[in-house]
C-alpha positions as CSV (number, residue, x, y, z in Angstrom):
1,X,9.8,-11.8,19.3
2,X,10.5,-10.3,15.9
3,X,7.6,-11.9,14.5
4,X,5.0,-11.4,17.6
5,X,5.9,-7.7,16.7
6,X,5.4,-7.8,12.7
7,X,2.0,-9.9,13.6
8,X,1.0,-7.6,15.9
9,X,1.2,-4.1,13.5
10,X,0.0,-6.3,10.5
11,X,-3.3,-6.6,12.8
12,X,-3.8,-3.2,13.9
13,X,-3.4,-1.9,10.5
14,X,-5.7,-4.1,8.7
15,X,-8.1,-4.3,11.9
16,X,-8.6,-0.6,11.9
17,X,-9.7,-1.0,8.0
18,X,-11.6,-3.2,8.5
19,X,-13.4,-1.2,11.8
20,X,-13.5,1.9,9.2
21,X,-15.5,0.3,6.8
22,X,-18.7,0.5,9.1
23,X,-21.6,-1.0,6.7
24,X,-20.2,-1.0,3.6
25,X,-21.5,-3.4,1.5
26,X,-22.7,-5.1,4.3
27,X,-21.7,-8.2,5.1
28,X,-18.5,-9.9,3.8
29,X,-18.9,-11.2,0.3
30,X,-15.3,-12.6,-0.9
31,X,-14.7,-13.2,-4.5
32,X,-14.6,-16.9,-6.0
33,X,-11.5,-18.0,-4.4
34,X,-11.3,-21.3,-5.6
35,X,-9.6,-24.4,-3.6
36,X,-7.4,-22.6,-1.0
37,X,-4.6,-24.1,-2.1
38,X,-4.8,-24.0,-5.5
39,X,-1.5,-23.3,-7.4
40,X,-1.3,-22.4,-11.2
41,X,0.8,-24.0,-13.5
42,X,4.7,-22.7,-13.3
43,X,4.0,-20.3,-10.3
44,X,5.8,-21.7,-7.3
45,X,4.4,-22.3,-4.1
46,X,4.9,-19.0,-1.5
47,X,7.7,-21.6,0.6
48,X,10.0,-21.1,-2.6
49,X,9.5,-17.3,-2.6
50,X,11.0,-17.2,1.0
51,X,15.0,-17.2,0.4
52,X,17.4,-19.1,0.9
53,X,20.6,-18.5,3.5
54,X,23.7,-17.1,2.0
55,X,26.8,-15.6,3.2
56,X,25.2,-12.5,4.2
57,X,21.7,-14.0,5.2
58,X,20.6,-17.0,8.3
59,X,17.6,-18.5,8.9
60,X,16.5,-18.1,12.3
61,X,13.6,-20.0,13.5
62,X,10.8,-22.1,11.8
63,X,8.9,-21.6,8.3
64,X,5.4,-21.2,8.8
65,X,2.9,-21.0,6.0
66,X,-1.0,-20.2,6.4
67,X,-3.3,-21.1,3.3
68,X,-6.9,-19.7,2.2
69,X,-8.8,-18.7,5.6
70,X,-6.1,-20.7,8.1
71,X,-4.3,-16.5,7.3
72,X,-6.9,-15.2,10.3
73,X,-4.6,-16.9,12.5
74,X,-1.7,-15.0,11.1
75,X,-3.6,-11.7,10.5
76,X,-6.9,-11.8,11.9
77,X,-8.3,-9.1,11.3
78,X,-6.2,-8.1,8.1
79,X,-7.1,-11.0,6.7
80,X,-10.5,-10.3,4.6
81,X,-8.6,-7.7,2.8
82,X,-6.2,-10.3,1.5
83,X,-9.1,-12.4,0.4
84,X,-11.2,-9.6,-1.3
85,X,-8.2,-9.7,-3.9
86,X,-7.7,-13.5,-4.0
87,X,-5.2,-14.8,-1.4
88,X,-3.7,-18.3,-2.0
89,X,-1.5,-18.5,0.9
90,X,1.4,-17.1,2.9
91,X,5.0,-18.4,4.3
92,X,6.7,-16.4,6.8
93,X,10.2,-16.6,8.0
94,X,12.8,-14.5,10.7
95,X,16.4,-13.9,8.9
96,X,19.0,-12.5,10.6
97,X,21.7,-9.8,8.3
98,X,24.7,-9.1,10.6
99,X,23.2,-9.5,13.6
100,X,19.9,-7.9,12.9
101,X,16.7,-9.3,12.2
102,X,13.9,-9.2,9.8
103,X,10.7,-11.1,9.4
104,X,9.8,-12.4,5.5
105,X,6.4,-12.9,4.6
106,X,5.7,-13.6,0.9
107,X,1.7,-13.8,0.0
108,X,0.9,-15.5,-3.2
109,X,-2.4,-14.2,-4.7
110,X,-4.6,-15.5,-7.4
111,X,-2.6,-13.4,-10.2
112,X,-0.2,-10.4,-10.3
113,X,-2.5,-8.1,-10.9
114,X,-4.5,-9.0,-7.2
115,X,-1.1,-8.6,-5.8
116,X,-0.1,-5.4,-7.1
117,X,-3.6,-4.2,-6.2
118,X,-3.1,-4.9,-2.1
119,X,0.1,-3.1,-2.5
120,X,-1.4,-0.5,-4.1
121,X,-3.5,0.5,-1.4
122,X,-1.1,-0.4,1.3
123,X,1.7,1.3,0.8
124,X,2.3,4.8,2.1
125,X,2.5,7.7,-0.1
126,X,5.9,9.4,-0.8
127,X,8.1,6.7,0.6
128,X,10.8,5.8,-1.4
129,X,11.2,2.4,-3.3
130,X,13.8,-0.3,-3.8
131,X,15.8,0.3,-7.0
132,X,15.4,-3.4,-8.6
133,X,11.8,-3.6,-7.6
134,X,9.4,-0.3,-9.3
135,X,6.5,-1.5,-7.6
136,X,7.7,-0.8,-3.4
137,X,7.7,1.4,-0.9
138,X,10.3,1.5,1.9
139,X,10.1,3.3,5.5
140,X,12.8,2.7,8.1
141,X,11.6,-0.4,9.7
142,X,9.2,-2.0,6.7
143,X,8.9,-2.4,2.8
144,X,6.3,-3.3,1.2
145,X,6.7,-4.5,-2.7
146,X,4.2,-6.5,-5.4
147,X,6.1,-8.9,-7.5
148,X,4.8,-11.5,-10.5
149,X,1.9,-12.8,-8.6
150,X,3.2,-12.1,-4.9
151,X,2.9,-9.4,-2.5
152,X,6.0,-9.4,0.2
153,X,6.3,-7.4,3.2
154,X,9.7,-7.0,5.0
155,X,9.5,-5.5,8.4
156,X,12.7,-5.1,10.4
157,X,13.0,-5.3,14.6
158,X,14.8,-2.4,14.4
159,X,16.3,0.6,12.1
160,X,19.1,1.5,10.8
161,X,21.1,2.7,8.2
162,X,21.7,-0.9,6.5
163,X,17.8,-1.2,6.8
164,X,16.8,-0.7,3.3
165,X,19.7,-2.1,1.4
166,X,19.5,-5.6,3.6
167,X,15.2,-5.9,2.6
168,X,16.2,-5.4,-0.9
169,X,19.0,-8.1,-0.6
170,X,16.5,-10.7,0.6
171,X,14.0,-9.7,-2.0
172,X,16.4,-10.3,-4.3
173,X,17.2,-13.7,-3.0
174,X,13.6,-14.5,-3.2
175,X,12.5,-13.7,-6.4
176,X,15.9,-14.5,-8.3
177,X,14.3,-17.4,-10.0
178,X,11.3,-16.5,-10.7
179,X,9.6,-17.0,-14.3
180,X,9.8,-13.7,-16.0
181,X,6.7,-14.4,-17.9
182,X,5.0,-14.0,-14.4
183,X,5.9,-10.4,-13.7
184,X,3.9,-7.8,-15.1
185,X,6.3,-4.6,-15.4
186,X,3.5,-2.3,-15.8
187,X,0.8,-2.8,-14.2
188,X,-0.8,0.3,-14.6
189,X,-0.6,0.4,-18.1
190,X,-2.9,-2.7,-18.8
191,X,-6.7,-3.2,-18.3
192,X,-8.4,-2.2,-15.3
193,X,-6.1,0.8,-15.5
194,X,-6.3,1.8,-18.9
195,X,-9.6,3.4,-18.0
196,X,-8.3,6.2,-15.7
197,X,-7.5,9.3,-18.3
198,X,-3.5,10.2,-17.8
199,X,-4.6,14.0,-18.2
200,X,-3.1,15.5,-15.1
201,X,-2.9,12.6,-13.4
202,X,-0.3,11.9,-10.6
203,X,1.8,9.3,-11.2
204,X,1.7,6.4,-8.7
205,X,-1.2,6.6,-7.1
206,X,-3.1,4.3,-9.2
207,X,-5.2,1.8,-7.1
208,X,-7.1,-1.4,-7.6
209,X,-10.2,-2.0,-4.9
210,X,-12.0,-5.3,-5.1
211,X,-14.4,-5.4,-2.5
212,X,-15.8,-3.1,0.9
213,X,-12.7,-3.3,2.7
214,X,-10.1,-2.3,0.2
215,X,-12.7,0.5,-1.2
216,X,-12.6,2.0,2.0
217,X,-8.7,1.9,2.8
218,X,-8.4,3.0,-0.9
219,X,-10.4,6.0,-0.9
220,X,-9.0,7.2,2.6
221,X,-10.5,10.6,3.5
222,X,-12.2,11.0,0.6
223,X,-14.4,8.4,1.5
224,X,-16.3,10.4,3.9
225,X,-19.5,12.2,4.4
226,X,-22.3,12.1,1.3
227,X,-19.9,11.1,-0.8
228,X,-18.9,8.3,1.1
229,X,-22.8,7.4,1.5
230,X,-23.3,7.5,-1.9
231,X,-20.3,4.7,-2.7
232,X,-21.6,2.6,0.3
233,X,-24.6,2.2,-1.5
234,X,-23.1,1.5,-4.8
235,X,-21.3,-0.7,-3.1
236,X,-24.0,-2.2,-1.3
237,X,-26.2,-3.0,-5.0
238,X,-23.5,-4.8,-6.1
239,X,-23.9,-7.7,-3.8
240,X,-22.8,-10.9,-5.5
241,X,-20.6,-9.3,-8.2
242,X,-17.0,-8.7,-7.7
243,X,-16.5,-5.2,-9.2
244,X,-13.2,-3.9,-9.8
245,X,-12.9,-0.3,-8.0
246,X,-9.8,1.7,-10.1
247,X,-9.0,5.1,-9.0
248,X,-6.2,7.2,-9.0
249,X,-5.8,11.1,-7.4
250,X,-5.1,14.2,-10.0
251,X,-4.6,18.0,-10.1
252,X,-1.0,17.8,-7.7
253,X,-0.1,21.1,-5.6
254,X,3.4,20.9,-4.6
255,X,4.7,22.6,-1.9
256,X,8.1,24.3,-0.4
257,X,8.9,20.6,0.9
258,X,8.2,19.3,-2.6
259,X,5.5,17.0,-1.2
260,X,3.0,16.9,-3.7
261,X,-1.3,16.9,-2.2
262,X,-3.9,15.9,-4.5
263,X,-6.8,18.0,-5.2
264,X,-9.3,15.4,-7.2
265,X,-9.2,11.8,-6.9
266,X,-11.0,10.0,-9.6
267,X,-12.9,6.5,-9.2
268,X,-14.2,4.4,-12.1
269,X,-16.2,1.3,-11.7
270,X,-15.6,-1.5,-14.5
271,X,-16.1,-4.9,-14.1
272,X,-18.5,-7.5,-16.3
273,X,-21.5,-8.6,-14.3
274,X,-22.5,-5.5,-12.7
275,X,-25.4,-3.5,-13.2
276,X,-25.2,-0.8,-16.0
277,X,-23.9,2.0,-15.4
278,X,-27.4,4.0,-15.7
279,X,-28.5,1.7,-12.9
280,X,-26.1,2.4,-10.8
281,X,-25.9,6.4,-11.2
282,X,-29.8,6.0,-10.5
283,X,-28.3,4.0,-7.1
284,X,-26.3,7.1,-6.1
285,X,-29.4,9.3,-6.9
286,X,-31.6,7.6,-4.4
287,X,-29.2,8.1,-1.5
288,X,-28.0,11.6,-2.4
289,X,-28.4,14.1,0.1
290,X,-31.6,16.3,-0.4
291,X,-30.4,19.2,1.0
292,X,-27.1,19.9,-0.8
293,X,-27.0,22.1,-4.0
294,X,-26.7,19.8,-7.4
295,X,-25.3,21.1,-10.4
296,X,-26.6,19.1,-13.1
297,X,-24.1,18.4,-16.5
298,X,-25.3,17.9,-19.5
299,X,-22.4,15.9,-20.8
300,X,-21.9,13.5,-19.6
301,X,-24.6,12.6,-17.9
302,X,-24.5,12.6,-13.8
303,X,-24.1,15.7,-11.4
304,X,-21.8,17.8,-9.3
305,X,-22.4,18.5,-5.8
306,X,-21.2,20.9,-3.5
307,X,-21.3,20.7,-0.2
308,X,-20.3,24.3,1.8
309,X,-17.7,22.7,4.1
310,X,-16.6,19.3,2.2
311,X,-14.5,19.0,-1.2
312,X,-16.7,18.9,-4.3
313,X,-18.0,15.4,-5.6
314,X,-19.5,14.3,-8.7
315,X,-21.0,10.7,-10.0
316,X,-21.4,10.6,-14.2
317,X,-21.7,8.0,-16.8
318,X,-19.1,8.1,-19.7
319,X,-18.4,4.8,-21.8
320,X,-20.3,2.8,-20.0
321,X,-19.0,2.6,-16.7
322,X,-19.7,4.7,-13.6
323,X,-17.0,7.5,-12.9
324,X,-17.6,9.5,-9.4
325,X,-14.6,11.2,-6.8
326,X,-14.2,14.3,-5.0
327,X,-12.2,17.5,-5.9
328,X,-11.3,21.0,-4.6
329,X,-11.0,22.2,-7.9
330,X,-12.8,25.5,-8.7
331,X,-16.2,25.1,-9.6
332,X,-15.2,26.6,-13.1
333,X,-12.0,24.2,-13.4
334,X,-13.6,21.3,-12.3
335,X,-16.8,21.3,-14.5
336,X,-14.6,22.1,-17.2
337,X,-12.1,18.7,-16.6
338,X,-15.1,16.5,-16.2
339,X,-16.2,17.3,-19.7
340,X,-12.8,17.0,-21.0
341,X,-12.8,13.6,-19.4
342,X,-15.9,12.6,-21.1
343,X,-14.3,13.6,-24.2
344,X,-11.0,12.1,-23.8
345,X,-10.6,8.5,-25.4
């Protein structure tokens, strides 16, 4: 039953991304996936990520493992998002912790930085994470958590106070003998993510897009009106490539709660085999709305434009890769950040 459950909100979730992304990019174009079961050398199979019973933990019920596209019977509709960043397979298992029971599923992608990029635009904002395990967020019934080359999600039947410490028991149990050389402690530090500028920026909402889908989930609401437009048809020219969308949201306003809302979120295109970036800012100059008032910068090159009842959004060139988002900055503020972006190395 546990797992009919986990199945079930794993579908709705991903179904209702999938649903938003409307046309684009058109039709599906995964990347290069390779042979569906494919396993590097030294990274174990996603069976050996699942753990093993102990005193505290029981197997309940049957492995079950889904490889390459065999994970629409799992997910269904989730499922392209998965494969946009390079799925390899899944193993799923029940466990029971003093009498209350979980469902393990542990997805092993093409590389740790595909799996810390589906967790990074999967997990909800302002959750908190498990302490052995930076990369994780954890609600009362579900944590999600990108680890060496896997991306596990733990979703309980039911919550309680033992919730969070039982997940990070099992994912401790499943990753205990993994090959440290496999774990990438910081992802954000390292290329793509190196190209996002750390003035202002709020930590730990970095986030890697790799295709239509996981754009759209990434971007959220920002993705919407002639903004959003403008990025479907980006998105749409780049049929064929497999670009790597990084973003990341800036300019926090905390409030009495301390929760912190961002003001700007910043998108940066940078992959080899795309167009150049003056093609592409030509792209978004074709579909950009005639009748909305464009500022025009002189450095960098691209423009700002202001809708009267949307946030702010801008498209430039700077190093040669495309750099667009939205903001409700000032107009003063804002046009003075972008050029301190352009400057900033």
């Amino acid at each position: 039953m546990a797992r009919k459950i986990r199945g079930m909100l794993s579908v709705t979730l991903a179904a209702a991304a999938c649903a938003a992304v409307g046309g684009f990019g058109g039709p599906w174009n995964p990347l290069d996936l390779g042979p569906s079961g494919a396993v590097a050398a030294g990274v174990p199979r996603a069976t050996e990520i699942i753990p093993q019973a102990d005193a505290d933990v029981e197997r309940q019920g049957e492995l079950a493992t889904y490889a390459g596209d065999e994970l629409f019977d799992y997910i269904n509709g989730g499922a392209p998002q998965f494969l946009e960043y390079g799925f390899r397979e899944v193993a799923t298992q029940e466990f029971v912790c003093d009498g209350r029971t979980y469902i393990f599923d542990a997805y092993r992608m093409r590389d740790a930085l595909a799996a810390y990029g589906i967790f990074s635009i999967r997990r909800p904002q302002g959750r908190e994470r498990l302490a052995a395990f930076p990369h994780s967020a954890c609600s009362s019934y579900q944590c999600l958590l990108a680890h060496g080359p896997y991306y596990i999600e733990v979703a309980a039947y039911e919550s309680t106070p033992q919730t969070c410490n039982e997940i990070e028991h099992l994912a401790k149990l499943a990753v205990r003998n993994l090959e440290e050389s496999l774990i990438i402690t910081q992802p954000t530090a390292a290329p793509p993510f190196t190209l996002l500028p750390a003035m202002q920026r709020i930590g730990g909402t970095e986030r890697l897009a790799r295709g239509p889908i996981s754009l759209r989930t990434a971007l959220g609401r920002s993705g919407s009106g002639s903004f959003g437009k403008t990025v479907e048809a980006l998105q749409s020219s780049l049929s064929g490539a497999a670009p790597q969308w990084v973003m990341a949201d800036y300019h926090g306003l905390e409030d009495s709660t301390g929760t912190i809302t961002a003001q700007t979120t910043l998108i940066i295109l940078a992959k080899d085999g795309i167009p150049p970036a003056d093609n592409l800012l030509a792209t978004a100059a074709d579909v950009r709305p005639a009748e909305e008032p464009v500022e025009q910068t002189e450095n960098p090159e691209g423009w700002l434009v202001r809708p009267q009842e949307d946030p702010a959004w801008f498209v430039f060139v700077a190093r040669d890769h495309l750099w667009l988002g939205t903001s409700q900055l000032p107009p003063d503020r804002l046009r003075t950040w972008i050029e301190l972006l352009y400057k900033e190395e």
